[in-house]
N, C-alpha and C positions, 0 to 999 in steps of 0.2 A: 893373844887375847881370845879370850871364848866369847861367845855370840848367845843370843837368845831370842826368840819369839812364842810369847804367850798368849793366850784368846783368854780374855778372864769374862767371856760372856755367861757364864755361870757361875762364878765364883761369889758373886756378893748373896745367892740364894741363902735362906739358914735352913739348908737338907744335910746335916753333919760332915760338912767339907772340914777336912783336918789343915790349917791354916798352919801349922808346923810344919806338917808333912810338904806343902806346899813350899815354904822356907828354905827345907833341907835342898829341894831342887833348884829353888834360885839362885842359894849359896854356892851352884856350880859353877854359875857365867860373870866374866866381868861386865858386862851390859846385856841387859832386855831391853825389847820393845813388847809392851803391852797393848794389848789388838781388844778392840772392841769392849772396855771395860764399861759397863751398865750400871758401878758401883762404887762411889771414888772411895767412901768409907771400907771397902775390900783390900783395897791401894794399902789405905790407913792401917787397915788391923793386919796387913802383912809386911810390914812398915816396922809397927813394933816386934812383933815376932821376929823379925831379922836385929833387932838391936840388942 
């Protein structure tokens, strides 16, 4: 099983964050924990990008 830990304490900003590119990386781990998200809508639109 692979692991993960992410800070999405920047992520929900709209400063052209590529929310795919972000995908590609998550697609590596079978579980994350997401650390300090400011954004739950960020959650959401990397949510669908993974489906």
């Amino acid at each position: 099983m692979r692991t993960g830990s992410w800070s999405f304490y920047h992520l929900g900003w709209d400063n052209g964050k590529r929310l795919d590119a972000v995908a590609d990386v998550v697609k590596g781990a079978d579980l994350w924990t997401l650390e300090e998200v400011m954004y739950k809508n960020a959650v959401t639109q990397l949510e669908h990008e993974l489906e």
